[in-house]
N, C-alpha and C positions, 0 to 999 in steps of 0.2 A: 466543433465536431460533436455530433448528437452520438446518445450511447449506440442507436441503429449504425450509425456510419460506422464507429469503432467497432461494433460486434463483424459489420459486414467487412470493413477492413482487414480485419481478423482471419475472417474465414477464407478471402483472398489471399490473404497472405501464407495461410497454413497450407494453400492446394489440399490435396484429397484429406478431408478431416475422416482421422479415427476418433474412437471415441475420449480419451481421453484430450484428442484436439478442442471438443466439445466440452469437458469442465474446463481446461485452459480460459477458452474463453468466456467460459461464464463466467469463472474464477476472476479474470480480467474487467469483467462488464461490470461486475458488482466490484470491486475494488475503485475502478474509475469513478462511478455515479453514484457511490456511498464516503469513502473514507478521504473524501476532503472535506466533508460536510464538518461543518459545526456543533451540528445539531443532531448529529448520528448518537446514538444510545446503545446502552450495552443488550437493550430488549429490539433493536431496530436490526442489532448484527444479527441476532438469533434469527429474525425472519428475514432478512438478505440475503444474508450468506446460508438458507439450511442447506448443507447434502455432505451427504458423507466424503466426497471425493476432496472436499474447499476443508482446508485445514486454518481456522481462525483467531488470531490473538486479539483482541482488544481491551484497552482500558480508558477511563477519562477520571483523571482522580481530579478536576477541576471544568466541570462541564460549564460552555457559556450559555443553556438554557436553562429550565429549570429543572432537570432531570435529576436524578438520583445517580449520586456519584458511582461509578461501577468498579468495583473490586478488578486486582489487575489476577488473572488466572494464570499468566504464564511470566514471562522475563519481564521486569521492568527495567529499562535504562536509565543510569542515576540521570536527575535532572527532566525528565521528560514528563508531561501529565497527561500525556494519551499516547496512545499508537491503535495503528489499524495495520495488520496484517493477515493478508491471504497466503495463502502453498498449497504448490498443486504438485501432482505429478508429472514426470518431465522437464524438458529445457526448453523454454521458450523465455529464456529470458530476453535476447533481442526484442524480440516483437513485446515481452511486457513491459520493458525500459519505454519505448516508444508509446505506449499507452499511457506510464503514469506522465512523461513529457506532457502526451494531449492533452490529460487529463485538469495538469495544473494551468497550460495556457487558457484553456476552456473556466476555471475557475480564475481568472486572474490573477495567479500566483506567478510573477514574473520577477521578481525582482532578486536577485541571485545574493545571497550571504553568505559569511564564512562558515566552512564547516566547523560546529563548536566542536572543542577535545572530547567533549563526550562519545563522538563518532568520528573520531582520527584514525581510532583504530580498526573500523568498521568493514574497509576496503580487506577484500577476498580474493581468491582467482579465478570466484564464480560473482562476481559484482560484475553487473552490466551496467548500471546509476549507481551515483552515489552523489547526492547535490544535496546543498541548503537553499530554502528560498524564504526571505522575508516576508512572513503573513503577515504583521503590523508593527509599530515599533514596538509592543512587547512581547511577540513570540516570534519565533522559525519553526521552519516545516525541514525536516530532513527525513527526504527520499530516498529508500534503498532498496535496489530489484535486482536478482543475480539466481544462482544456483546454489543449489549446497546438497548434503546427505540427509535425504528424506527416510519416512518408515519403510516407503516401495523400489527404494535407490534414489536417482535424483530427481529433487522438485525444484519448481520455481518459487522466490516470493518475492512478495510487492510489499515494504510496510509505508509508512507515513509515521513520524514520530513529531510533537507539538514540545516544543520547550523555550524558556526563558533566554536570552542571548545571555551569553556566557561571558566574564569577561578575561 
């Protein structure tokens, strides 16, 4: 699925878009087609994600290019050396559960792993994903997209978190 089809899925799916349907899906579009990457940077979020509606956490305190390691500006989860998360305003978590889904079969992250302890506890009653998936034999990807209490009431968010298998 091209980021075109998931945007246009998107807005299929949303029927009549308000505006905040519109950063949803931006919010979504750029989550999708940036925060698997490898090679995303703490200077690549800055121009991906700009707008004041996309609320942004990322770090990579072990980048696989050559980039300059990026300071984490918000929550680090012990054990992890990056995350990418977006939050937006509103519930669309359904439809963005189903985007990071795409997202990973499109990247070929298929292989499903246990969720480490570091995110046992992670599951909420606004969790719509909560999965591990094996990026190679030494890291996982844990995917988590749901609702929770935003600064505007409720938001959505999408993160990706990279860590060592746990044992």
């Amino acid at each position: 699925m091209t980021r075109g089809t998931t945007v246009a899925t998107l807005a299929f799916m949303a029927g009549a878009a308000a505006a905040d349907d519109t950063t949803a899906e931006r919010a979504m579009g750029a989550f999708s087609d940036n925060c698997f990457s490898p090679f995303m940077t703490a200077a690549r979020v800055s121009e991906r994600f700009a707008s004041n509606d996309v609320r942004v956490d990322f770090y990579d305190l072990e980048p696989f290019s050559k980039a300059d390691v990026s300071k984490a500006t918000g929550r680090v989860t012990p054990g992890t050396d990056r995350r990418c998360e977006v939050a937006f305003d509103g519930d669309h978590a359904g439809v963005a559960a189903d985007v990071a889904v795409a997202a990973l079969t499109r990247e070929g992250i298929l292989t499903d792993a246990a969720l480490q302890r570091t995110h046992r506890g992670a599951r909420t009653s606004g969790t719509a994903l909560l999965a591990a998936r094996q990026l190679n034999p030494r890291r996982i990807a844990v995917v988590h997209v749901g609702t929770r209490p935003g600064p505007n009431g409720i938001e959505t968010f999408m993160n990706v978190e990279r860590l060592r298998p746990q044992k």
